[in-house]
PATORKOL-267341 format. One record per atom (N, C-alpha, C): x, y, z. Coordinates in steps of 0.1 Angstrom, whole numbers, plus 2048, in hexadecimal, padded with zeros to 3 digits. Example, Ala and Ser with C-alpha at 12.3 -4.5 7.8 and 13.67 -1.06 7.14 Angstrom:
# residues 2
8847C784E 87B7D384E 8847DF84E 8807EA847 8897F5847 88180084F 
# end
This chain:
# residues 491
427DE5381 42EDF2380 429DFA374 427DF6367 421DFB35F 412DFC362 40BDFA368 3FEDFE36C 400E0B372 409E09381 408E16388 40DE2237C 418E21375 41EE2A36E 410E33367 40BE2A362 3FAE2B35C 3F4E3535C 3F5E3036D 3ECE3B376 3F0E45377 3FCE4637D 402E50380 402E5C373 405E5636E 404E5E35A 3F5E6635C 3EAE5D35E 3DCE5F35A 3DCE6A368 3DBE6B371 3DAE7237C 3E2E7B378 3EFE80375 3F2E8C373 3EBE94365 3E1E8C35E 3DFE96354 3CFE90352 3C9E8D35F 3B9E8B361 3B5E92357 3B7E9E359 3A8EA9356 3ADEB0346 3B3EA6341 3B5EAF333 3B7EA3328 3B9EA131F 3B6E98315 3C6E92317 3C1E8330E 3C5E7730D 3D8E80308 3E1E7B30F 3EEE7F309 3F5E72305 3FEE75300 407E6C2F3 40BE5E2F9 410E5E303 410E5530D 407E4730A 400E4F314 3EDE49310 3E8E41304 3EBE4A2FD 3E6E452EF 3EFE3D2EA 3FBE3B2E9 406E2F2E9 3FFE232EE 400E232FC 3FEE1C300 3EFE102FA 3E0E1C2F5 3D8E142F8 3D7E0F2E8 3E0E142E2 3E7E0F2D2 3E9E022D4 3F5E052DB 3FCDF42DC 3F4DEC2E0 3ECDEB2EF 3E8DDE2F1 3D8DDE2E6 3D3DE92E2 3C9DE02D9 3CFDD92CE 3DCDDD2C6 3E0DD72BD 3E2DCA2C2 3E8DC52CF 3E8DB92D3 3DCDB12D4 3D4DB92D7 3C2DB22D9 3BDDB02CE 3BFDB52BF 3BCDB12B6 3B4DBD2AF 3B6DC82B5 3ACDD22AD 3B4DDC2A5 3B0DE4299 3B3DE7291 3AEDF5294 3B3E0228D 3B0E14292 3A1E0F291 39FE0A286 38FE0D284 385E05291 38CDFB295 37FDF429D 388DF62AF 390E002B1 391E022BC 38BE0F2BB 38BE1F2B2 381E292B3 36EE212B6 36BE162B2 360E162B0 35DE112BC 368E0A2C9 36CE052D3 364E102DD 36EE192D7 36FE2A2E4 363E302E0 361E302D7 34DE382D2 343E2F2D8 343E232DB 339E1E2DE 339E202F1 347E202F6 343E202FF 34EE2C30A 34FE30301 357E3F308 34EE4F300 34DE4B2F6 345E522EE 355E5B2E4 35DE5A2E4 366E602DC 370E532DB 376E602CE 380E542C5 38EE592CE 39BE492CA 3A6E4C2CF 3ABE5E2D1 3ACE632CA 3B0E702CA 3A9E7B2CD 39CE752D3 393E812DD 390E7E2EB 397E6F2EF 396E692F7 398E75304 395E73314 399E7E31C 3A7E7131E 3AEE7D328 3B8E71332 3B2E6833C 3A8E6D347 3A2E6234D 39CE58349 394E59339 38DE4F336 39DE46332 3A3E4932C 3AFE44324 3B4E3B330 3B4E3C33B 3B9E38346 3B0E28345 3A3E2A344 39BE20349 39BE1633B 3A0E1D32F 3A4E13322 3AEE0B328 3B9E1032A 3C7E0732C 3C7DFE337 3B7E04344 3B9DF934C 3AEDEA348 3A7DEF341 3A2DE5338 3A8DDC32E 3ADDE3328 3B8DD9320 3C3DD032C 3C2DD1338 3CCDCD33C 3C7DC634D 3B7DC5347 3B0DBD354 3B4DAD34E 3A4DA9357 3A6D99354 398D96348 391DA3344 388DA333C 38CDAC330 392DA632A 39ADAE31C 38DDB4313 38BDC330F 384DC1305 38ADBA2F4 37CDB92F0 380DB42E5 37CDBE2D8 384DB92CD 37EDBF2BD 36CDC32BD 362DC82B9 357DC92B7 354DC12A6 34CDBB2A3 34DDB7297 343DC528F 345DC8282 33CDD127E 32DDD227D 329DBF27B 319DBA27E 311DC3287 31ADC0297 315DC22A4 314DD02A4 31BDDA29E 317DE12A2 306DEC2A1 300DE6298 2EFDEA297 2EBDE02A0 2EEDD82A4 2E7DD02B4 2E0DD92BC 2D5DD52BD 2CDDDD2CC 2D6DE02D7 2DEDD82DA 2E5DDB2E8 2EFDE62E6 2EFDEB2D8 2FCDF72D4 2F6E002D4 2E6E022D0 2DDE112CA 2DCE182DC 2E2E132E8 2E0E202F1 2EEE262F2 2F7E222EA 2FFE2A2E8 302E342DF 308E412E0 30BE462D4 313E3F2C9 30AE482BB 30FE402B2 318E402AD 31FE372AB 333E372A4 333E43299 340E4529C 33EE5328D 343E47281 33EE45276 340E40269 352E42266 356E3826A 363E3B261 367E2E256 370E31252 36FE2B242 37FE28241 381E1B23E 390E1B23C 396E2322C 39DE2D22E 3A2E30220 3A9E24216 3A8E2920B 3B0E1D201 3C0E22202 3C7E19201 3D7E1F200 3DDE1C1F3 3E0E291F1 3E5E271E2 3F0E1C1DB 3EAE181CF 3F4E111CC 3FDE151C6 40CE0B1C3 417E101BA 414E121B0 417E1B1AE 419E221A0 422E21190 42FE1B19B 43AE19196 43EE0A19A 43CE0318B 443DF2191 44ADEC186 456DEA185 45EDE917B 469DDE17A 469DD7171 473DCD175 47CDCF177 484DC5180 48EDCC184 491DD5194 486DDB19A 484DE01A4 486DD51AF 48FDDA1B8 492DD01C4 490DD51D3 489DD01D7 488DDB1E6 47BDD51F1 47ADDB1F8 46CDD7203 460DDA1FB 457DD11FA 449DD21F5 441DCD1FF 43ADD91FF 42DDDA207 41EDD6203 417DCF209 40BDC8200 403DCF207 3F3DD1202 3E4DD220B 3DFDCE211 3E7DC2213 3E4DB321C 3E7DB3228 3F2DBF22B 3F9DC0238 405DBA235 408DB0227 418DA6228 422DAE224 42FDB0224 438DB3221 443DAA21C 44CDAB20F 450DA520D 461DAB206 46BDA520B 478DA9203 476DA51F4 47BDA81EB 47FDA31DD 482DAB1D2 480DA91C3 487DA91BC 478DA51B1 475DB21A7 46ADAE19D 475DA718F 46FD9918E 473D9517F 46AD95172 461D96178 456D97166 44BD9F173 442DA5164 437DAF161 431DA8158 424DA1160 41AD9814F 40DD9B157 404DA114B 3F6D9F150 3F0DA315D 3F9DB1167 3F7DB4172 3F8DAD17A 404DA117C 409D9C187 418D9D184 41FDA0190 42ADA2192 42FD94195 43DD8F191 446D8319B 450D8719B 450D881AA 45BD8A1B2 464D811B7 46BD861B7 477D771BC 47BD7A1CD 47AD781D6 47BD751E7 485D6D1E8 48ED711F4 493D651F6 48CD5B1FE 478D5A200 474D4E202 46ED481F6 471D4B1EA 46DD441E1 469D531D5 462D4F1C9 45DD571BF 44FD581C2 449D601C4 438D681C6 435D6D1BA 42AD6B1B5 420D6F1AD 414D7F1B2 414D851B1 40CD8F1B5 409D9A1AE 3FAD981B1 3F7DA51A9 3FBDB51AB 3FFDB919D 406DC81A3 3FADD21AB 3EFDD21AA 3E3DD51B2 3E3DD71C2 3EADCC1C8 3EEDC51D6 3F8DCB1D7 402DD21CE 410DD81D7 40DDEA1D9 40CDEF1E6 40DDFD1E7 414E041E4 411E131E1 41EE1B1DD 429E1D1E6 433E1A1E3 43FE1F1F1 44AE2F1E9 442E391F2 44CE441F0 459E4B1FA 460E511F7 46AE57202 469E661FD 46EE6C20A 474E7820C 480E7A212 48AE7C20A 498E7A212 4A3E85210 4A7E8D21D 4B1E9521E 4BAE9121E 4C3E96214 4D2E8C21B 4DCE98222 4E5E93225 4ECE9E22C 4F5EAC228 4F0EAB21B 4F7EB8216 4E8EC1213 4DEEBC21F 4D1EC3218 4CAEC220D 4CFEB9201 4C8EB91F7 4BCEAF1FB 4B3EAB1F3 4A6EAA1F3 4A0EA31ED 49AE951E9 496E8D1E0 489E871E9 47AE8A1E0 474E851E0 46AE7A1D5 465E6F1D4 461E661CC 460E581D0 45AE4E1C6 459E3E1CB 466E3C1CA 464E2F1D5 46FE291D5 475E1C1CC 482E1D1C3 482E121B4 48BE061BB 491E0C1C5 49EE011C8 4A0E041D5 4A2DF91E3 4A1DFA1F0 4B1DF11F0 4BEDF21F4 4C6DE91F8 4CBDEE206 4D6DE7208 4DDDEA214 4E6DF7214 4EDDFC204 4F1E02207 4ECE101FC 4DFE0E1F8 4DBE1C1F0 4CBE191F0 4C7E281ED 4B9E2A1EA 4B8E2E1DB 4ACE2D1CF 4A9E321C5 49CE331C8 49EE401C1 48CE471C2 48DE4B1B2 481E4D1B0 479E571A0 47CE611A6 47FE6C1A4 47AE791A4 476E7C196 46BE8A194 469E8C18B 470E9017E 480E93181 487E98179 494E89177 492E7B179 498E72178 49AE68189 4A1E5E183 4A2E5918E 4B0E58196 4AFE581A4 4B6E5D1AB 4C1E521B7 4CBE541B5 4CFE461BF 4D6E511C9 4D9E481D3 4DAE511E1 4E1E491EC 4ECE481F0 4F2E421FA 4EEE43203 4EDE3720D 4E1E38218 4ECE3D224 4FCE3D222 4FEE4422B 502E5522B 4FAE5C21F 4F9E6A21B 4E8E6A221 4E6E65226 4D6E6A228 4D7E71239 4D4E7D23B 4D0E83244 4C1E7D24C 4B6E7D242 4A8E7C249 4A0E7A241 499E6E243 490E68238 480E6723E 474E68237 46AE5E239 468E5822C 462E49231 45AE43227 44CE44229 449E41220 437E4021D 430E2F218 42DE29220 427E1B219 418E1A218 417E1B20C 408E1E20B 402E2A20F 405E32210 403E42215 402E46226 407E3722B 40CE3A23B 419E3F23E 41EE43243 429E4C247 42EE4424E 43FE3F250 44AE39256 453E40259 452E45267 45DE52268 46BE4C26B 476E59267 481E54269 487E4C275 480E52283 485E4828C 483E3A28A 477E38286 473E29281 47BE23276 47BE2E26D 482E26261 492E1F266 49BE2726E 4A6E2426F 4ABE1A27B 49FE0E27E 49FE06283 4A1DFD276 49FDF926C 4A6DF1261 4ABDF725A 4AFE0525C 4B7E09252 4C3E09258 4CDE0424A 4D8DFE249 4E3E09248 4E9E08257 4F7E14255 502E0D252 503E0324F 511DFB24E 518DFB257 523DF1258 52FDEC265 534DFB265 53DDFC270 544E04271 550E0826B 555E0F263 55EE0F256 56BE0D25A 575E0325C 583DFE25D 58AE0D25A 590E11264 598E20263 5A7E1A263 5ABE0B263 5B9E07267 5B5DF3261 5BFDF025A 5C2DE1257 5CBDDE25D 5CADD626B 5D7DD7274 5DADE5276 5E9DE4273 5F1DF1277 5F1DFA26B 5EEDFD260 5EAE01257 5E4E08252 5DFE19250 5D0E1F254 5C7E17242 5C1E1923F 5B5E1B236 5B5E2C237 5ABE2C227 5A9E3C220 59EE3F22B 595E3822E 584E3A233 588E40241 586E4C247 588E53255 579E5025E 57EE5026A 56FE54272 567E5826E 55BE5C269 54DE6326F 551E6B274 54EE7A26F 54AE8927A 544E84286 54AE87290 545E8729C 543E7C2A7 54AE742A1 552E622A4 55AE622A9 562E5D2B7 56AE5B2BF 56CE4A2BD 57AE462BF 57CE372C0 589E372C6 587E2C2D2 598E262D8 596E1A2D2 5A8E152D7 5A9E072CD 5B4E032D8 5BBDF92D4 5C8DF92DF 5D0DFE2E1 5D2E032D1 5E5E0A2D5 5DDE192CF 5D4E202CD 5CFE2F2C8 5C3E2F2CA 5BEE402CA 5B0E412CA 5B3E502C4 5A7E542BE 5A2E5D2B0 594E662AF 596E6E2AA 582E732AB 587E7929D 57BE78293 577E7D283 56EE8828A 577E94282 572EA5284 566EA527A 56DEA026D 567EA3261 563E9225C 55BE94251 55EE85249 56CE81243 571E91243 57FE8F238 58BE91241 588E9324E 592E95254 593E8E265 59EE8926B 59EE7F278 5AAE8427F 5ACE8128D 5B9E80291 5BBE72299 5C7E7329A 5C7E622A2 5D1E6B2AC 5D3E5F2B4 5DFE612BF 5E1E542C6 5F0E4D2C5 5F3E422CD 5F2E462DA 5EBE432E4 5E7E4A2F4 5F4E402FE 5F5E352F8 606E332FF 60FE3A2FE 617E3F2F0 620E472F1 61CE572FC 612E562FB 60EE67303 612E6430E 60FE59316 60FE57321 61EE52325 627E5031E 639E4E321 63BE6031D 635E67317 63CE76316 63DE7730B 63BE702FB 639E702F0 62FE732E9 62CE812E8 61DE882E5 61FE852D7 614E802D3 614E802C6 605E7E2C3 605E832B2 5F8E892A9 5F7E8329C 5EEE7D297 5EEE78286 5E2E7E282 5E3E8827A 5D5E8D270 5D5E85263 5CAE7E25F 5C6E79258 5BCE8024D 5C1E83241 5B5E8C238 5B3E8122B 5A8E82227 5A0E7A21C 59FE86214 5A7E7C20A 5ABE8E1FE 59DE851EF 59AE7B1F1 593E7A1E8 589E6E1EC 57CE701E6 571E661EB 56AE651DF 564E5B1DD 55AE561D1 553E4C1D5 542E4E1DF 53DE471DD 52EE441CF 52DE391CA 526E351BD 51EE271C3 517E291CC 50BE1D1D0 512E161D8 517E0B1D0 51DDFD1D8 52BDFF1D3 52CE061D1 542E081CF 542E151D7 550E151DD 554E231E3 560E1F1E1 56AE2A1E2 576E2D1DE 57CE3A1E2 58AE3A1E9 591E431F2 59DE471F3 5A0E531F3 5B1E581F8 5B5E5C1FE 5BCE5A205 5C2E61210 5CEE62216 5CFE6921D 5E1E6C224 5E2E70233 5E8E6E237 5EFE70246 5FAE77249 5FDE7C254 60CE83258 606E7E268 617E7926E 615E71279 61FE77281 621E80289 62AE87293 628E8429F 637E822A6 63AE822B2 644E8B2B5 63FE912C3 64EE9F2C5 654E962D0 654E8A2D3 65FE862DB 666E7B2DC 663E752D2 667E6B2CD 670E5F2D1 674E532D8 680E4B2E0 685E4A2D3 692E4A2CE 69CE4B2C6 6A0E382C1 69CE352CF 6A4E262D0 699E1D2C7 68FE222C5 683E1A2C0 685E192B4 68EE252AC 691E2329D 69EE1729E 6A1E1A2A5 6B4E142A6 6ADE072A9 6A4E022AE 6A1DF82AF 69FDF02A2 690DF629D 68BDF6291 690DEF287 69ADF9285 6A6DF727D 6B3DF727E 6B3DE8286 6BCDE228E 6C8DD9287 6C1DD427A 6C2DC7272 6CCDCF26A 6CDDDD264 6D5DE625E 6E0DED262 6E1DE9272 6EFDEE27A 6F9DE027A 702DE5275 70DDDC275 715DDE282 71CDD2288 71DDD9295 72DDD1299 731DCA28B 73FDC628D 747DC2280 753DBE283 75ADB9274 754DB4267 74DDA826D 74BD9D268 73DD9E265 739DAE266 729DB125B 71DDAB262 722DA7270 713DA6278 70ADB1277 700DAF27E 6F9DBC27F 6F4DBA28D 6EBDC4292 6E6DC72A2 6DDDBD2A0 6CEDB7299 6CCDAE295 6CDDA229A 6DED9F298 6E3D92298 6ECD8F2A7 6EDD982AB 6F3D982B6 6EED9A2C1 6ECD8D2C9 6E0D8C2D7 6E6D922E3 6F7D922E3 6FAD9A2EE 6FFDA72EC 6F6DB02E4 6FBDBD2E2 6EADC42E0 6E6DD02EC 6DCDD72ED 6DDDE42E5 6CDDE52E1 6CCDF52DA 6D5DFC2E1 6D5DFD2EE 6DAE0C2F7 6EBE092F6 6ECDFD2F4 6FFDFD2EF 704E002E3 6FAE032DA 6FFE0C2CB 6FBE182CB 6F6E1E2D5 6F2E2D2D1 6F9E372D9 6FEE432D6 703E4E2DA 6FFE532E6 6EDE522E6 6E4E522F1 6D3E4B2F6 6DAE432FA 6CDE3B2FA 6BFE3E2F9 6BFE49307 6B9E53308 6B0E602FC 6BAE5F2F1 6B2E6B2E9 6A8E692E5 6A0E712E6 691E752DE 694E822D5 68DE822CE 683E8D2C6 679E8E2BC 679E972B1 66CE9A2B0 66FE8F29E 666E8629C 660E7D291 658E7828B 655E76284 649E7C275 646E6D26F 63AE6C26C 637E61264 631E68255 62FE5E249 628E6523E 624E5B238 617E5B233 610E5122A 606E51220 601E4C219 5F8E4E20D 5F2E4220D 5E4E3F20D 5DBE3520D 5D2E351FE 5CDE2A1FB 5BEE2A1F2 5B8E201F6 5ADE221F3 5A4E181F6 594E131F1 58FE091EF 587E051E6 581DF91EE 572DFD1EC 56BDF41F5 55BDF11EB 558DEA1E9 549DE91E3 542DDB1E9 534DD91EB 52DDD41E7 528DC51DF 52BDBA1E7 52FDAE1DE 520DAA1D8 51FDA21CB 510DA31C2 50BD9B1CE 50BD931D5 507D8E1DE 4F8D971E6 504DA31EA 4FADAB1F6 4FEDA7202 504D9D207 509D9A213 515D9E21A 517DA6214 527DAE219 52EDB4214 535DBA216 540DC020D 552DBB210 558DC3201 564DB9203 56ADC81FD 576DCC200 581DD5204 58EDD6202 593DDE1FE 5A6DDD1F8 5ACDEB1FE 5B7DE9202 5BBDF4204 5CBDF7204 5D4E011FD 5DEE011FA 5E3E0D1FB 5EEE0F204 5F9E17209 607E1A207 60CE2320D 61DE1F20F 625E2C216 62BE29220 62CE3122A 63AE3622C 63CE3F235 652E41236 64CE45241 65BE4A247 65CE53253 668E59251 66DE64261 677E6C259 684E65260 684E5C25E 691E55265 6A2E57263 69BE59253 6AAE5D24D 6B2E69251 6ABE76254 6AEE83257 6B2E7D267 6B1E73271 6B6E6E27F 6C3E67282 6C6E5F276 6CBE5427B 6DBE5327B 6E2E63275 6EDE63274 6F3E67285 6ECE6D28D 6EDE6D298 6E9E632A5 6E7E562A2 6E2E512A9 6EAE452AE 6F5E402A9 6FCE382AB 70BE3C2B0 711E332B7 71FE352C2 728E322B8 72BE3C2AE 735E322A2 745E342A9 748E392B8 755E352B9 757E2F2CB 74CE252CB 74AE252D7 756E142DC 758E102CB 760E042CE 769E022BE 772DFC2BC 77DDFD2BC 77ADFA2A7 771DF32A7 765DF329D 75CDFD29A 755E042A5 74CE0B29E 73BE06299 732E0B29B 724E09294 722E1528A 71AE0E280 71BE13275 70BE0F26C 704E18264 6FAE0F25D 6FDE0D24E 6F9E0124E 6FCDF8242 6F8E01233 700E0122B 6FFE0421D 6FAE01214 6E5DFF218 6E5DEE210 6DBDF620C 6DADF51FF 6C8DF71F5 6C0DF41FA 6BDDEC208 6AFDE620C 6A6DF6218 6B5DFB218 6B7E09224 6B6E1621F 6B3E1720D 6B5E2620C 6ABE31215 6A0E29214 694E3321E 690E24225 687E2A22F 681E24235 670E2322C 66FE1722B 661E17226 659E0F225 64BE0C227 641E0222A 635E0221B 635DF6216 62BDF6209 622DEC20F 613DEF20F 609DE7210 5FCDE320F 5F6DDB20B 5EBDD6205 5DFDCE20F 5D8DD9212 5CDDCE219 5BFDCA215 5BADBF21E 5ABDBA219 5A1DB7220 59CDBB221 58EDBC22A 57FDB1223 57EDAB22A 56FD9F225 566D9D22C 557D9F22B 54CD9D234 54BD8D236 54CD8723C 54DD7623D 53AD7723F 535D8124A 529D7F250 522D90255 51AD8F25D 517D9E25B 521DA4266 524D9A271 52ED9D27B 53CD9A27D 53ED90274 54FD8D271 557D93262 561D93265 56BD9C259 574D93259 57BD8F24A 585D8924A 58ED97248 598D9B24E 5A5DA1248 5B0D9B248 5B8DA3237 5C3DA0237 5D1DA6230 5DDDA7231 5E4DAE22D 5F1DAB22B 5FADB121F 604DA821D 614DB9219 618DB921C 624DC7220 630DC221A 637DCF219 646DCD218 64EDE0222 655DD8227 659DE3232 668DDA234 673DEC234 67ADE4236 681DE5247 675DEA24C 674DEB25B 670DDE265 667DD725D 660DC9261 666DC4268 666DB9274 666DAD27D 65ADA9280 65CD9927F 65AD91287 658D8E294 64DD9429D 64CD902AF 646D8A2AE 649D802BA 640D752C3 62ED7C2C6 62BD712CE 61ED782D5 624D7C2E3 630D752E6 632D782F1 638D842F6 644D842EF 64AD912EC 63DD9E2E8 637D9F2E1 62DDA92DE 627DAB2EE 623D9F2F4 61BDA32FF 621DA9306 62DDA3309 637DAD314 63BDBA312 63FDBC304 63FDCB2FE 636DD6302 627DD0300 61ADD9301 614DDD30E 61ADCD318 618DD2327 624DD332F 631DC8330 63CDCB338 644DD3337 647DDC328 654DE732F 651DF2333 658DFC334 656E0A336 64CE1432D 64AE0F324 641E12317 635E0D315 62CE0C323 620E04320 615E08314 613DFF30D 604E04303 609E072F6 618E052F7 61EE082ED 628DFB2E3 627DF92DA 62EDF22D0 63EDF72CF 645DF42D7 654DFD2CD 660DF02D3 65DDE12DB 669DDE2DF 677DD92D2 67CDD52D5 68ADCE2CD 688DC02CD 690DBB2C1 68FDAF2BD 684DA92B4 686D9F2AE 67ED982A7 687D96298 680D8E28F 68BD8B283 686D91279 687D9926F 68AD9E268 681D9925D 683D9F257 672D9924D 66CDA3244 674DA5235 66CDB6230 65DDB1227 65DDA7222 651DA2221 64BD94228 63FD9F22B 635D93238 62BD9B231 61ED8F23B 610D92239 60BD8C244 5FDD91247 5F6D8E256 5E5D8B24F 5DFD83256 5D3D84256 5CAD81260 5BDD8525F 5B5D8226F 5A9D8426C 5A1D8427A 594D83279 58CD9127E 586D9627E 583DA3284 56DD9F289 56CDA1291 560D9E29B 558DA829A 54ADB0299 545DB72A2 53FDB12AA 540DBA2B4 539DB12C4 526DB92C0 52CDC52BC 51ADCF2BA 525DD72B2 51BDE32AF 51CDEE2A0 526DF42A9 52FDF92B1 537E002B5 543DF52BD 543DED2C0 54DDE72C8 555DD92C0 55DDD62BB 565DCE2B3 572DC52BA 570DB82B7 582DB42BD 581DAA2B3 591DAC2B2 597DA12A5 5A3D9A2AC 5A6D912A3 5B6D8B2A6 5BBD84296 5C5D87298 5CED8628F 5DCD7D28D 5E6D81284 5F5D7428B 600D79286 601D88289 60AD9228E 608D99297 60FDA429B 60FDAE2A6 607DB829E 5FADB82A7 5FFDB72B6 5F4DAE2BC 5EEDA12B2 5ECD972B3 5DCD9A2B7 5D6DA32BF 5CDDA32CA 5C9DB02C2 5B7DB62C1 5B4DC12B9 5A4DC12C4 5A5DD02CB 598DD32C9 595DDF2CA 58BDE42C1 589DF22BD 579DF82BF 579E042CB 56CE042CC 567E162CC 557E152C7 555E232C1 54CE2B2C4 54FE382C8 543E3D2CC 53DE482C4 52DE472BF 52AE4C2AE 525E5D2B6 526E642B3 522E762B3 51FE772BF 52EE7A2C6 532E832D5 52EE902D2 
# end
């Protein structure tokens, strides 16, 4: 199949010179066969009479089928070529390997990709400068090398606000670049970079190439559990999850939407703004706030909620405690909806562990809603001979949720999270209960049923997976037990 394709290539562009295709192609397999630019031009001079890039297309055709007979050509040694058997051909044009410059700049302390003359490349870390040999520290051991042997490595890198840094390169990690420039040196978040090339040894690494190991990082946790984080989508980022899905307009700005409530008649909207950001290399740090509206709100889901705070007879039971008495037999109308508001304020802090192997994460909130402005309406206070009534208790002046979460790289693909709250909204559900909630009632996709015990400080923790750079599932040992979140990067 790749033969015919060959052809077919070579036949529609017979009669005019070798195209890119072509020349790909007869790149690759001589690099397989063992030849180098210089002794594959001296290949095509000897017996095409032009070099790769004057090659025609039909001759080009009869390279690739050569490379791909059962008579492979081979390398030419440089001896052979004054041999009698080469003088009836024309003679090779003289080419000359250039020297590639060396570093310029080598300093202790410099950590990053080093490139040798040798063709070797090596990760590390310079610890001493003696007598024009460098030792570097690898994680396969410490090398000795003369600074002679290491080439210059420079960049040119736009980042996305258009600015511009060109110079060698002092420091390579996961999550920054440092270059010289002439007016000092320069650190650079590799996720502010628009468009880079390097230079190794005065060969050119273009950005498409480069961003095959270059490091964009996981995908940034927009939620610990049920909980948002400061850090919003990516401009131009779409993501569903189980119970929501969201698209980042801006870096500093997102919307979410629970798509179950939409779908029972509960339109609702959460804009998410990042009122402050500070990234500094391997620390970043965040603020942010939320407003969470719904215009139709089921009524019964607060009354549920805050179930534990209805007293519902003499003797200071509450709804809570009493297994044969339903939401819909304390309320006025079971039925009401309207329009209700969530509100919150996050920070958040994430850096770079000395390791290099991951990063580790905090993040801290605290949230209300407008429940208070609802709930004098919401109960049957003369429906029985007692009355429902809510409790008078300091645990009830507002509704409110305080919380603390933590995020851990275990590996490049697993996350420990975890989190520990005080709400005085909180229950306790089963797995079982949760599951029925999210698929059996009338409310599918949605979290809102009744029951469970009461609990204003809990904490949850779990595991979080990536399957690949956009798709994630976790589990955990609360509700809603089961987590997976997946992303789609610049729609």
């Amino acid at each position: 199949m790749m033969v015919l394709g060959l052809l077919i290539i070579g036949l529609l562009a017979q009669d005019g010179s070798i195209i890119p295709n072509q020349k790909t192609a007869i790149t690759t397999l001589a690099t397989q066969n063992g030849f180098t630019q210089l002794s594959l031009d001296n290949y095509l001079q000897i017996n095409y009479s032009a070099t790769l890039n004057n090659l025609s297309s039909a001759n080009a055709v009869k390279v690739i089928q050569a490379f791909q007979s059962s008579n492979i050509p081979r390398p030419i040694a440089s001896t052979m070529l004054a041999s009698p058997q080469f003088t009836t051909a024309k003679p090779a044009i003289p080419q000359v390997e250039q020297p590639r410059p060396k570093a310029s700049i080598l300093e202790v302390g410099m950590s990053k990709r080093f490139y040798l003359s040798d063709g070797n490349i090596i990760n590390g870390t310079i610890l001493s400068i003696k007598d024009g040999v460098c030792e570097i520290e690898t994680p396969d051991g410490t090398l000795q090398i003369p600074r002679g042997d290491i080439l210059e490595e420079t960049a040119k890198i736009t980042k996305k606000d258009d600015t511009r840094y060109v110079g060698p390169v002092l420091k390579d990690s996961m999550q920054e670049i440092v270059i010289r420039s002439k007016y000092g040196d320069v650190v650079i978040n590799k996720k502010d970079i628009k468009d880079m090339d390097r230079f190794h040894g005065g060969k050119r690494v273009a950005w498409a190439e480069e961003k095959k190991t270059f490091y964009q990082g996981e995908a940034v946790l927009t939620d610990i559990f049920m909980d948002p984080t400061a850090f919003p989508l990516p401009a131009h980022t779409f993501y569903i999850s189980g119970l929501s899905l969201g698209y980042g307009f801006t870096d500093r700005f997102m919307l979410r939407t629970k798509f179950g409530s939409n779908f029972s008649g509960d339109l609702n909207i959460q804009a998410h703004w990042r009122l402050y950001h500070r990234p500094t290399g391997a620390k970043e740090s965040a603020a942010a706030v939320g407003i969470n509206m719904h215009r139709n709100y089921p009524m019964k889901n607060l009354v549920a909620r805050y179930s534990q705070f209805i007293q519902v007879d003499a003797a200071g039971n509450t709804l809570n405690d009493r297994e044969d008495l339903t939401t819909a037999e304390v309320m006025m109308d079971p039925e009401q909806v309207g329009i209700y508001g969530e509100l919150y304020y996050v920070m958040s802090y994430r850096r770079t562990m000395e390791s290099g192997r991951g990063k580790v994460g905090a993040h801290f909130g605290a949230r209300t809603n407008s429940f208070p402005f609802l709930k004098d309406n919401l109960l049957a206070t003369d429906s029985t001979p007692y009355g429902y009534k809510w409790l008078d208790d300091g645990q009830f002046i507002m509704p409110f949720r305080l919380f603390a979460g933590f995020e851990y790289d275990l590996s490049k693909n697993m996350k420990f999270l975890a989190e520990v709250w005080a709400d005085n909204g909180n229950k306790y559900r089963t797995f079982s209960a949760t599951w029925d909630d999210y698929f059996g009632d009338d409310s599918r996709f949605v979290l809102d049923g009744t029951g469970g015990s009461y609990s204003m400080l809990d904490f949850d923790f779990g595991f979080l997976y990536a399957v690949n750079q956009t798709f994630r599932v976790g589990i955990h040992f609360q509700q809603p037990y089961l987590v997976f979140y997946w992303e789609f990067y610049e729609l």
